[in-house]
Residue frames relative to the residue before (quaternion, step in Angstrom):
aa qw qx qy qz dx dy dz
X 1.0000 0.0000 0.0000 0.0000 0.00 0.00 0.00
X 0.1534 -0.8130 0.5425 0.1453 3.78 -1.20 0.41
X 0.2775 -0.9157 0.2905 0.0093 2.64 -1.12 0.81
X 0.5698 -0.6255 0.2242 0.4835 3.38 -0.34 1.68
X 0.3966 -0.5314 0.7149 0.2218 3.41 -1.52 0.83
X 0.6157 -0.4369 0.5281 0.3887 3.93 -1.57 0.87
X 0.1600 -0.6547 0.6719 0.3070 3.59 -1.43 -0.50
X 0.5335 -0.6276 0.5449 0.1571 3.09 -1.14 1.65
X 0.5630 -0.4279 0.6789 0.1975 3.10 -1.86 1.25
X 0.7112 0.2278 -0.3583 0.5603 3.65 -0.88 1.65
X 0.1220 0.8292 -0.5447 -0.0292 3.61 0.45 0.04
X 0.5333 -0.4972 0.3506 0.5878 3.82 -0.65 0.23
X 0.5695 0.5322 -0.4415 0.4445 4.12 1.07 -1.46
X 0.8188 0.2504 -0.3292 0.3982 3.57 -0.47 -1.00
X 0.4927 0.5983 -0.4404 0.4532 4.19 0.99 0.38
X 0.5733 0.4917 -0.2839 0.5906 3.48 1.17 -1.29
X 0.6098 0.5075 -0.4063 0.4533 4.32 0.44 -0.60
X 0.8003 0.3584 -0.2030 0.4357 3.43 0.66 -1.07
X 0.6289 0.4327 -0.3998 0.5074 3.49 0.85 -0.05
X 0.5507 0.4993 -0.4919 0.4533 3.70 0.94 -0.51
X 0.6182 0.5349 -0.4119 0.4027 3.87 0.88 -1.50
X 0.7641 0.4393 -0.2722 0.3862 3.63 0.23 -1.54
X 0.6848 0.3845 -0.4057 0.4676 4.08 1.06 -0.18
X 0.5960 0.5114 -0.4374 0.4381 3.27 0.96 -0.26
X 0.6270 0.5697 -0.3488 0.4008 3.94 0.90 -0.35
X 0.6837 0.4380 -0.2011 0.5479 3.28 1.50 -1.09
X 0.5114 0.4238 -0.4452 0.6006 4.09 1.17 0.37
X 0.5095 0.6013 -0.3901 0.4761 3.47 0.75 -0.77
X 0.7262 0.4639 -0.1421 0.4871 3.65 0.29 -1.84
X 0.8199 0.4781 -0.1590 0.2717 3.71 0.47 -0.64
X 0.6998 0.3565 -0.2268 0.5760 3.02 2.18 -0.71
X 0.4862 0.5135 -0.5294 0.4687 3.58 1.68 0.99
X 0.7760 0.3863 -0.3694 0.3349 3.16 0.96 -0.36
X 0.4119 0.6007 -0.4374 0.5274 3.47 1.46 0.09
X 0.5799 0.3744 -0.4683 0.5515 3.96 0.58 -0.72
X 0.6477 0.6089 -0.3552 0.2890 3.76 -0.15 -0.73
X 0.6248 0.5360 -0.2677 0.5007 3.14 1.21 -1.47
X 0.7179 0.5097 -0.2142 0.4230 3.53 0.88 -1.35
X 0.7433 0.2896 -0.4317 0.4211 3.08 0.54 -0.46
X 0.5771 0.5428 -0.5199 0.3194 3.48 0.33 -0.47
X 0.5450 0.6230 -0.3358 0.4496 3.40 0.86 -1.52
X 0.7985 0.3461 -0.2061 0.4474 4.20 0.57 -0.77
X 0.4560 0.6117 -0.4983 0.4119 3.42 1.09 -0.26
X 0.4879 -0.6368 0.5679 0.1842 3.08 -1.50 1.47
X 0.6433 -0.4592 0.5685 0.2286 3.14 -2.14 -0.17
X 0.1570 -0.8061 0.5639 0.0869 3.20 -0.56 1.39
X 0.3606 0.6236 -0.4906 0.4902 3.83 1.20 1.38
X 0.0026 -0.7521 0.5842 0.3051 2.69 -2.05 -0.02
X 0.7087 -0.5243 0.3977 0.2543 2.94 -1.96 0.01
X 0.2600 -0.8083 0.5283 0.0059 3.48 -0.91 1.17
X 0.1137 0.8552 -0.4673 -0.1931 3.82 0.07 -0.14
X 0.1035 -0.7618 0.6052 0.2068 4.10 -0.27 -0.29
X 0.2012 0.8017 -0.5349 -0.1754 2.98 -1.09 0.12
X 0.3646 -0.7956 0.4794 0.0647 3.61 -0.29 1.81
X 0.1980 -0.7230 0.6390 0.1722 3.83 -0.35 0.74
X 0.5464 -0.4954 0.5996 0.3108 3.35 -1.63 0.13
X 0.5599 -0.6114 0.3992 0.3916 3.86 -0.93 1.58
X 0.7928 0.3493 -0.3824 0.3213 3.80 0.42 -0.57
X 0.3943 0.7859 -0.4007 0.2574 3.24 1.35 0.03
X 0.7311 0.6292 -0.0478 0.2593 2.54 0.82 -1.71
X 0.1687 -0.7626 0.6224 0.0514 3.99 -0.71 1.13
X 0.5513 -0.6618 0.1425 0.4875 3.43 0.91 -0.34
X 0.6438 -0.6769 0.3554 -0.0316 3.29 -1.65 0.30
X 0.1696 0.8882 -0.4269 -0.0122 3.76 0.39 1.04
X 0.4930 -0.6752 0.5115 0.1985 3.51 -0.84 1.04
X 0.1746 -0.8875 0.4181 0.0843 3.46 -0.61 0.96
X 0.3269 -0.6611 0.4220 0.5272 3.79 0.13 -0.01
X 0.7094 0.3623 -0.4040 0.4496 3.92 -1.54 0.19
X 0.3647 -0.8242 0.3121 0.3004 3.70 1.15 0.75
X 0.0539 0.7118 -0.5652 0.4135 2.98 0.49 2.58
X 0.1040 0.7965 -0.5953 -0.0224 3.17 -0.88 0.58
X 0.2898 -0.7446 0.5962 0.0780 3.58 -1.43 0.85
X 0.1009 0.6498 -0.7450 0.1119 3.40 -0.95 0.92
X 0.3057 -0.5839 0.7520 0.0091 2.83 -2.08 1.18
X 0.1326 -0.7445 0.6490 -0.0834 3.79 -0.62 1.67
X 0.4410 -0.6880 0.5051 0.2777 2.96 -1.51 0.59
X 0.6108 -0.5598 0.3266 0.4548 3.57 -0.85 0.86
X 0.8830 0.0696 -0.2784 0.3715 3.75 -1.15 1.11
X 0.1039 0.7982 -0.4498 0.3869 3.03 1.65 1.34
X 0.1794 -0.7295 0.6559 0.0739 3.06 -1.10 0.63
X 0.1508 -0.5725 0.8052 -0.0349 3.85 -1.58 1.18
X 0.0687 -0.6974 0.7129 0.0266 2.88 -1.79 1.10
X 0.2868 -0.8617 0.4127 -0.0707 2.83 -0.80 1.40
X 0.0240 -0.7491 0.6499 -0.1262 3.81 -0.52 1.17
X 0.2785 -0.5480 0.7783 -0.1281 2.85 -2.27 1.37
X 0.0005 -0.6870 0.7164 -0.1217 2.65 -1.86 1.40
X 0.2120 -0.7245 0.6219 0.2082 3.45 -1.17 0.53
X 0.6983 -0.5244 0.3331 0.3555 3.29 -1.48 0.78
X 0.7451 0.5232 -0.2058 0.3588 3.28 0.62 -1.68
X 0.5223 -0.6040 0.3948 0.4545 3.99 1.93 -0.24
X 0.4576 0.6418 -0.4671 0.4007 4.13 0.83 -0.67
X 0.1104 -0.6968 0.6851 0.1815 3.56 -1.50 -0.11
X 0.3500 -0.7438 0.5693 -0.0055 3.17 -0.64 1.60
X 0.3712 -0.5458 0.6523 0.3727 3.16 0.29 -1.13
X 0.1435 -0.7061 0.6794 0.1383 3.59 -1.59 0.05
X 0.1324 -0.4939 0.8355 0.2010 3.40 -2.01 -0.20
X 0.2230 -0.7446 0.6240 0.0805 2.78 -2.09 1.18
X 0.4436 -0.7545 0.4507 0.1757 2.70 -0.89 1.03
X 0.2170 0.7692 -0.6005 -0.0259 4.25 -0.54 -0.20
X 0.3877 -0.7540 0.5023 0.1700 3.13 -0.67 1.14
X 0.6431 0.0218 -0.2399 0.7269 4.45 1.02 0.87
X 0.2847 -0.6908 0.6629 -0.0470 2.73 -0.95 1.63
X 0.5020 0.6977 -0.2835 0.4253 3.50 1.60 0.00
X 0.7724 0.4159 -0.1112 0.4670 3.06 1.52 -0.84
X 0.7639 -0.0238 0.0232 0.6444 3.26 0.78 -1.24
X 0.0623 0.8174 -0.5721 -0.0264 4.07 -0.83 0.58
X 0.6061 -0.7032 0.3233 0.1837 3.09 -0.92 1.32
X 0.2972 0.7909 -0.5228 0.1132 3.98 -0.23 0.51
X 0.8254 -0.0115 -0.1827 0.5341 3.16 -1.48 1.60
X 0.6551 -0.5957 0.1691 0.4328 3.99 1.04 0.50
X 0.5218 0.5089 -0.4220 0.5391 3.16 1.11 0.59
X 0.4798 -0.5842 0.6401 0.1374 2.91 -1.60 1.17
X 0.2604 -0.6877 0.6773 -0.0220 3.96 -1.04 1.44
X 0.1885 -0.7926 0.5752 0.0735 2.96 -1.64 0.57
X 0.0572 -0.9210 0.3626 0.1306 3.38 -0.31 1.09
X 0.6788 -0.1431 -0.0284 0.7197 3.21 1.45 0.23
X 0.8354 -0.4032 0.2320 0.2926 3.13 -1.90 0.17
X 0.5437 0.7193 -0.3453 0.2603 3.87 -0.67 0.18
X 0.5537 -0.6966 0.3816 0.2502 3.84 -0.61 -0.23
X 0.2582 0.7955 -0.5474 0.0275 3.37 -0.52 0.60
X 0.5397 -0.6540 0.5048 0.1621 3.04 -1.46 0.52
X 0.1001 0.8378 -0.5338 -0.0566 3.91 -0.25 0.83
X 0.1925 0.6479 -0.7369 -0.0095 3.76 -1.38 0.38
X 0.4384 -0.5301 0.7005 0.1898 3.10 -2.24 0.46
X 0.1398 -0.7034 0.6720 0.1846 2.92 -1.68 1.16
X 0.6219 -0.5045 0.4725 0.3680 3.90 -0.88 0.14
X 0.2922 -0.7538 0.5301 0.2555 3.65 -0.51 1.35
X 0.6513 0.5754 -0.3224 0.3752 3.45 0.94 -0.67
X 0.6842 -0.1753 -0.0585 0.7054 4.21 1.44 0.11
X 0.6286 -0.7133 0.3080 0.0357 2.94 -1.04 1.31
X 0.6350 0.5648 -0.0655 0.5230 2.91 2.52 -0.78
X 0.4247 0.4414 -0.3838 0.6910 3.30 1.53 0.28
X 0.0692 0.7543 -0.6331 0.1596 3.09 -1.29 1.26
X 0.5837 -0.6993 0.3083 0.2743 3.66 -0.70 0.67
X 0.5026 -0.5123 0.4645 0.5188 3.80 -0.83 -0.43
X 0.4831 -0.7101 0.3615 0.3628 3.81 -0.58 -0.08
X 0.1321 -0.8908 0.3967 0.1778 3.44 -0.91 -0.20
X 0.1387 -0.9060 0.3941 0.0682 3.72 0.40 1.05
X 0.2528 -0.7035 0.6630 -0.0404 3.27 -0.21 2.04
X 0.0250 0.6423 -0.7656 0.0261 3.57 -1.45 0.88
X 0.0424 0.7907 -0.6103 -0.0225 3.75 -0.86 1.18
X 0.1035 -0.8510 0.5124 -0.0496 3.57 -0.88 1.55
């Protein structure tokens, strides 16, 4: 005959409890710090966006300052505007430009091009939050 062996204080059952407790703490631990990661990673920019845009002296047809810091210029057709961005806070983000007819005028190496006659409207949003946006600028080339 044989004979039952004692069971040991730690059994494999009451091991399987404590590993289930101690992985469930460390998922616990990992999806606060994954939220964390995320949210920082999404937190916006507490800056803003400036844009200029400086035509070239012969470009230029002329030029009307708007209140709400708009500005209008009329350019002559294959004029060129160069264009620069700043944020408030001093950082460089980078930018995307926006132009509402890419048909007309398209942005390359920071200068604003002209491809034919018409109006367009350009700002930069921040690549870094999407909610910081620029003042605008209304390019007319005739």
């Amino acid at each position: 005959m044989m004979e039952e062996m004692p069971k040991k204080k730690g059994s494999s059952n009451e091991l399987t409890k404590k590993g289930k407790i101690i992985l469930s703490i460390i998922v616990g631990v990992l999806a606060i710090i994954i939220f964390i990661l995320i949210f920082v990673a999404n937190k916006g920019l507490d800056a803003e966006l400036i844009i200029n845009a400086y035509p070239t002296k012969e470009s230029i047809n002329s030029y009307t300052y708007n209140a709400g810091n708009n500005a209008s210029m009329n350019i002559k057709i294959n004029g060129t505007v160069n264009l620069k961005y700043s944020y408030s806070d001093g950082e460089d983000y980078g930018v995307k430009w926006i132009i509402s007819d890419e048909n007309i005028a398209k942005v390359e190496d920071g200068k604003l091009v002209s491809q034919k006659a018409g109006t367009v409207t350009i700002y930069a949003v921040s690549p870094k939050d999407k909610n910081v946006k620029s003042n605008e600028v209304i390019l007319t080339f005739k």
